[in-house]
C-alpha positions in Angstrom: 0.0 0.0 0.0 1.5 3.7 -1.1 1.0 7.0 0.4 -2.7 7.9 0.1 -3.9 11.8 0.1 -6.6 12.6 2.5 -9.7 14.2 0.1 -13.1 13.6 -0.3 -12.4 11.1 -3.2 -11.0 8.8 -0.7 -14.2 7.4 0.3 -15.3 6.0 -3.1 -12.6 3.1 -3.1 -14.0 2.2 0.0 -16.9 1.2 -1.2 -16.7 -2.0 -2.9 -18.8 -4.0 -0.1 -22.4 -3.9 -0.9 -23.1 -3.1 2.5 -21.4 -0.6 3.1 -21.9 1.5 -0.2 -25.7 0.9 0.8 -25.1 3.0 3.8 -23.0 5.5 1.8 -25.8 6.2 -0.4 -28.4 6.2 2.2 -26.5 8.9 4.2 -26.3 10.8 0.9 -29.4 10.9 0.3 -31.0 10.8 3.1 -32.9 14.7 3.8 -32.4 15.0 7.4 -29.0 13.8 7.3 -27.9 16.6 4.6 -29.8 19.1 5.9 -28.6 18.2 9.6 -24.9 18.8 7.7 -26.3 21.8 6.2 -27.3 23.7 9.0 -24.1 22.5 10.6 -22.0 24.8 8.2 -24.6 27.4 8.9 -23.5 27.4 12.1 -20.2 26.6 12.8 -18.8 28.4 9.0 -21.3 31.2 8.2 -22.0 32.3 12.0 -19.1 31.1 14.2 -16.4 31.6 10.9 -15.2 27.9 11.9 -13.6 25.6 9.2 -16.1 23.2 7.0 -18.5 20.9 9.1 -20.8 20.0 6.2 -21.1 17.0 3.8 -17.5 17.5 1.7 -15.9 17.3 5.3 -18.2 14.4 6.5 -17.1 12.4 3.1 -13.4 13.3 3.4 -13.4 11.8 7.5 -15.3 8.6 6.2 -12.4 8.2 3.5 -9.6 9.0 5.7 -11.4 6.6 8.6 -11.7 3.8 6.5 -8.5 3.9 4.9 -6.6 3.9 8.4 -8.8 1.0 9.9 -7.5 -0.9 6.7 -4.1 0.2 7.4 -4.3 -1.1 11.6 -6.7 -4.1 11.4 -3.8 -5.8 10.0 -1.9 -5.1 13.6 -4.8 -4.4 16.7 -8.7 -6.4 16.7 -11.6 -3.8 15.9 -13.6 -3.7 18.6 -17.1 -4.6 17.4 -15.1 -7.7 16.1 -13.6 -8.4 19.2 -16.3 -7.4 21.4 -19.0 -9.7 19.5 -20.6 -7.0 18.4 -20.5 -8.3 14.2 -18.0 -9.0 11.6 -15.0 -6.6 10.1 -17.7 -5.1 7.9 -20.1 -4.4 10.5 -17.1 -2.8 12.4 -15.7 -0.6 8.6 -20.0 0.8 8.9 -19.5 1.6 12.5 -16.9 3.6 11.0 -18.6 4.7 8.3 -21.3 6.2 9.8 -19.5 7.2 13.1 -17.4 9.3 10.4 -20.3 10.3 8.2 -22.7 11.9 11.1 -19.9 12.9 13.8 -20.3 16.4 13.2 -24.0 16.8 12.7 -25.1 18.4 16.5 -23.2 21.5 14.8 -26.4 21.8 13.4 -27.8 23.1 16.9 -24.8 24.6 18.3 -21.0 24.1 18.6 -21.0 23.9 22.4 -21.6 20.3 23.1 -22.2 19.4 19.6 -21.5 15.2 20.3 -24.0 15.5 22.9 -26.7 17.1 20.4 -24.9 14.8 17.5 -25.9 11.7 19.3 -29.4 13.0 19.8 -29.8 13.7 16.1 -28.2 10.5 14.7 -30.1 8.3 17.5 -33.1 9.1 15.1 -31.5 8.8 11.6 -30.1 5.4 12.9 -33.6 4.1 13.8 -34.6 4.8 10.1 -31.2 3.6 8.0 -30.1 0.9 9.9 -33.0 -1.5 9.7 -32.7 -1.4 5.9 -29.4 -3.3 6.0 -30.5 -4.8 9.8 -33.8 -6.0 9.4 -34.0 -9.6 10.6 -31.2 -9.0 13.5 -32.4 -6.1 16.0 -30.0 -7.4 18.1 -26.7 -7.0 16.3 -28.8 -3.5 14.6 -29.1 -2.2 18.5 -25.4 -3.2 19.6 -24.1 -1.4 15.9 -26.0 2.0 16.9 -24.7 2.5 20.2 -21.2 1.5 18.5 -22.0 4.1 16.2 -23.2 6.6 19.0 -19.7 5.9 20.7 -17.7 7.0 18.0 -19.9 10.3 17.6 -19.9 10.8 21.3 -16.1 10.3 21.6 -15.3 12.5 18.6 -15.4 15.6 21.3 -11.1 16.4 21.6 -11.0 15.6 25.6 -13.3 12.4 25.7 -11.0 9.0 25.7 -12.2 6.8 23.1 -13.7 3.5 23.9 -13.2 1.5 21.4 -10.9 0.8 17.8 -13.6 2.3 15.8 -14.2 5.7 18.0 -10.6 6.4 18.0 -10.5 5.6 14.4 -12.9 8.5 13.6 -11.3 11.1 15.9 -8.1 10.7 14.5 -9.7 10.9 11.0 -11.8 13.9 11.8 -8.4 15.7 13.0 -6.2 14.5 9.5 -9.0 17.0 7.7 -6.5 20.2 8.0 -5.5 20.9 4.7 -5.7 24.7 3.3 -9.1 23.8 1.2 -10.9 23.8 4.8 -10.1 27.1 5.9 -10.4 28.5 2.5 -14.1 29.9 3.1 -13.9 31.4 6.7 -10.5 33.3 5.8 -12.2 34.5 2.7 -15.1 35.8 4.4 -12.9 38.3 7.1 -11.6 35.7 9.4 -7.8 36.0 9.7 -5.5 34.1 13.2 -3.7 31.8 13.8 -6.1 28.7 13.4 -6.8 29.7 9.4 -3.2 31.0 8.7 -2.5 27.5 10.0 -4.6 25.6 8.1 -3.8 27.4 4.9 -0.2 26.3 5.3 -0.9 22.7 5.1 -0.7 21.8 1.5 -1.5 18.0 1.7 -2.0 15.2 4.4 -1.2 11.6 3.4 -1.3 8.3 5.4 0.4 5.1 4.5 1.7 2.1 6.6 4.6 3.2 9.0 7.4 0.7 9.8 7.8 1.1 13.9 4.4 1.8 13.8 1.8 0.6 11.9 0.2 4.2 10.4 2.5 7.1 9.0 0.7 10.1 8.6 2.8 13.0 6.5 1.9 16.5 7.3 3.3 18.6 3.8 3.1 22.6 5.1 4.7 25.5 2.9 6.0 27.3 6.1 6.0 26.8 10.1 2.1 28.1 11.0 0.9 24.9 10.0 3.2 23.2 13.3 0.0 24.5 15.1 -3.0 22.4 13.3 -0.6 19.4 14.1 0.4 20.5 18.3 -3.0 22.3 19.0 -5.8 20.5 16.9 -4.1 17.3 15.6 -2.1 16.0 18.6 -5.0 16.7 21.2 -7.3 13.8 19.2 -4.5 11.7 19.0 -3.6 11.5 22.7 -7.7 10.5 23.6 -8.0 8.3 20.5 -6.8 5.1 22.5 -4.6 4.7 19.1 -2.0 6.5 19.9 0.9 3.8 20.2 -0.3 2.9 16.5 0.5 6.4 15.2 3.7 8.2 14.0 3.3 12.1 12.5 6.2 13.6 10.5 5.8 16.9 9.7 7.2 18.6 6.0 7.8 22.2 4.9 8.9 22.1 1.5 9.6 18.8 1.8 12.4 19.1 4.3 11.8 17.2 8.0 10.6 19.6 11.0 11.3 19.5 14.2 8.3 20.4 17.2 7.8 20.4 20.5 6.7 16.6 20.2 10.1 15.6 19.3 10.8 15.7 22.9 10.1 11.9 23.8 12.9 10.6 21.6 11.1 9.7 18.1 10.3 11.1 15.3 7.1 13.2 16.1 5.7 10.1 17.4 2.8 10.5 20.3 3.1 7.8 23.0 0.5 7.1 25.6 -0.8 10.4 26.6 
């Protein structure tokens, strides 16, 4: 497996399993879903001059999430495997909608949004899930509080309970690159968080060697050290992932050094 780019075309190679490009297309299509995502740019973009929260960023977290739980599942157990909660695929639609619909209580306010994003999906689940769950409640029920986990968790200072959750927070935080901020710093906002963001030209995962996921930050000068210590590094270190993860940070393709550095590897985060 190469270096991948994190984008919203990601998700589309992920979606060779029946099952899960069902789900896919039901999220996409589904009215409350897109207009929950909607009204979540209204807020947190048009109101609060935040970064994207709509449907391009929900479809570039579902890529990027997928993609990495291919990456580990060859090293740690998924959870909802492990657990008994269903197979790999039902554990890659935990992700996929965990992914998809993390970011939808923005549609009622950014303070506390995984408490109103749980509230929200709980609904949306009821409807989508039995179309693929129909003849097993059971394993349907034990899937949407998975689901609900990794929505819950997604909130920076919450430890992550399972594979799956931490899966999605580390996927939601990858989604820095300059074409996020793009909109807010048109419209008047100018600090530190957009002149960060606009600094990071790319974001790319592929396997790592000590560790089984390399993630290469690619900046065009130092701002962008702060999406990666402030935003970035805060997911990683609740993700319960952590010891799976190694960041290396580029400006013009030379190696940076950061504060991380400081415990001896190569911008590597350790147990937190």
């Amino acid at each position: 497996m190469g270096v991948v780019l994190v984008s919203s075309k990601l998700i589309y190679s992920h979606l060779k399993n029946p099952k899960l490009r069902k789900m896919f297309n039901l999220l996409e299509k589904d009215t409350d879903v897109q207009t929950y995502l909607s009204m979540a740019n209204t807020m947190a973009v048009k109101r609060l001059m935040y970064n994207d929260h709509g449907p391009v960023h929900s479809r570039i977290v579902a890529g990027t999430a997928l993609e990495i739980a291919d990456i580990i599942s060859e090293k740690v157990s998924m959870s909802v495997v492990k657990d008994g909660d269903g197979d790999l695929v039902d554990s890659q639609l935990v992700t996929l909608c965990g992914a998809y619909l993390h970011d939808v209580g923005n549609a009622v306010h950014r303070e506390l949004h995984h408490i109103h994003g749980c509230l929200l999906a709980e609904g949306v689940l009821e409807r989508l899930l039995p179309v693929l769950y129909k003849k097993d409640r059971q394993r349907m029920l034990r899937l949407k509080q998975e689901i609900l986990h990794c929505i819950f968790s997604s909130e920076e200072n919450l430890k992550c309970l399972s594979v799956e959750a931490g899966i999605v927070k580390v996927a939601d935080g990858l989604d820095m690159a300059e074409g996020r901020a793009r909109v807010p710093y048109e419209i008047g906002k100018v600090d530190i968080h957009s002149l960060s963001a606009l600094s990071i030209k790319s974001v790319e995962i592929c396997k790592g060697g000590n560790r089984p996921l390399k993630i290469l930050v690619k900046m065009s000068n130092p701002a962008g050290v702060f999406q990666i210590e402030e935003i970035l590094q805060q997911k990683i270190r609740t993700s319960g992932i952590q010891e799976l993860i190694e960041i290396v940070a580029l400006q013009n393709g030379v190696e940076i050094k950061t504060t991380a550095t400081r415990i001896g590897q190569r911008y590597s985060l350790g147990r937190g």
